[in-house]
Structures are given as structure tokens and as C-alpha cells.
C-alpha positions in Angstrom: 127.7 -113.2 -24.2 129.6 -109.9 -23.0 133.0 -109.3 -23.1 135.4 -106.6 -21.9 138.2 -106.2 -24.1 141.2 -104.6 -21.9 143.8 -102.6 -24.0 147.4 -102.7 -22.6 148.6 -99.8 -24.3 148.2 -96.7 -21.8 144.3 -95.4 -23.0 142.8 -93.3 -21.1 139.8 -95.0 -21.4 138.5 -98.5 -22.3 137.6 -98.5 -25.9 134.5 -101.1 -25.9 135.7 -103.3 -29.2 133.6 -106.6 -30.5 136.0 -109.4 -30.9 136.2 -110.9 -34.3 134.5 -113.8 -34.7 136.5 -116.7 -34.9 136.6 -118.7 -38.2 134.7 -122.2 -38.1 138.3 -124.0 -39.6 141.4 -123.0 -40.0 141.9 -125.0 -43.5 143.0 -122.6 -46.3 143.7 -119.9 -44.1 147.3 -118.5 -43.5 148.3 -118.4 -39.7 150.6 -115.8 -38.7 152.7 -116.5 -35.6 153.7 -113.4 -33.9 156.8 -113.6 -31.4 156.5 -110.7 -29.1 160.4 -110.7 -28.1 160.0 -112.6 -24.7 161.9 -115.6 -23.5 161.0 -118.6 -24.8 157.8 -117.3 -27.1 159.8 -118.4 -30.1 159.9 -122.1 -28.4 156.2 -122.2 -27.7 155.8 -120.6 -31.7 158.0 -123.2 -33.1 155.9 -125.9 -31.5 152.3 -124.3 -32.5 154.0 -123.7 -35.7 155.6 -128.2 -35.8 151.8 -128.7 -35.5 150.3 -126.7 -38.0 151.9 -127.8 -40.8 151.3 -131.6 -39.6 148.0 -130.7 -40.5 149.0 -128.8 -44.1 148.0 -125.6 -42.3 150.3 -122.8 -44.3 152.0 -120.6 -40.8 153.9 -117.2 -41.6 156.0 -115.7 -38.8 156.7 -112.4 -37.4 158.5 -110.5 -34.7 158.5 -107.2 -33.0 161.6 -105.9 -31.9 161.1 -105.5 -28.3 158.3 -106.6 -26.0 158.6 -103.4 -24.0 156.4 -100.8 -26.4 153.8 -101.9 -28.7 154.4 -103.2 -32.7 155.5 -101.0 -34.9 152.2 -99.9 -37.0 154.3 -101.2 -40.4 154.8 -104.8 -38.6 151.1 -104.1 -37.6 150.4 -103.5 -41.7 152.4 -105.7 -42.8 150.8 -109.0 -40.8 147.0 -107.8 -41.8 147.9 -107.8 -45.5 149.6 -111.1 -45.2 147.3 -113.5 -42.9 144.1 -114.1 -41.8 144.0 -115.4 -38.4 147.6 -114.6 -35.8 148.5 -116.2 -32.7 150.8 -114.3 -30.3 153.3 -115.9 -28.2 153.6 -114.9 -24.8 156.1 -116.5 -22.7 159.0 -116.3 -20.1 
């Protein structure tokens, strides 16, 4: 299947990227839940994050300070070293 990745931070041109592939299970992985500043993110995140850990799934969270410019590359760092899969809330 073919994809086109679009990048939202003000390239030039389109970088062609592969996704990731996805992991079969989430079990023993650690889920980082990234809050991108925006109103009401942090209430979807809470509820993704409720769920989770019904199911013993271990959740770490993050923020970025603003959701006008992109994460900082240390916040960027700092969730690669520490999780394996992230969801990011968007929200208003």
C-alpha cells in the first residue's frame, strides 16, 4: 500500500518517509502520551491513558510547551529513549 507522509513543519519539499510498522500488541510496551498544548488534549490523554492501565498497559506522559512551533528536539530525545510506541493528542 502507498502512503504519503505530509510534514507540517515548513519543508520545502516532501520528504518521502516509510511509516513504522506498527507493533502486533501493545503488552510490555511503554506508551507515551504526548499533550501537544491544545485545549482539551490533556482530557482526551487522560481518558486513553484511564484505559490503558485497565488493561496493565504501563503509559508515560509528556508535554510540549506550546502547540504553535514544533517539540523541542530534547522533549523529542527524551520520549524516544523512554517509550516505545506515543500517541499524540490533538484536540480543541
Amino acid at each position: 500500500m502507498n502512503q504519503v507522509l505530509l510534514d507540517p513543519t515548513g519543508e520545502l519539499g516532501a520528504v518521502r518517509r516509510e511509516p513504522l510498522q506498527r507493533p502486533a500488541s501493545l503488552d510490555g510496551l511503554t506508551i507515551g502520551l504526548l499533550d501537544i498544548s491544545k485545549t482539551k488534549g490533556d482530557v482526551y490523554l487522560d481518558r486513553l491513558d484511564h484505559h490503558f492501565k485497565e488493561r496493565g498497559l504501563t503509559t508515560k506522559r509528556f508535554k510540549k510547551p506550546t502547540f504553535t512551533r514544533p517539540a523541542p528536539v530534547s522533549l523529542l530525545q527524551e520520549i524516544a529513549a523512554e517509550v516505545d510506541v506515543v500517541v499524540e493528542g490533538l484536540a480543541d
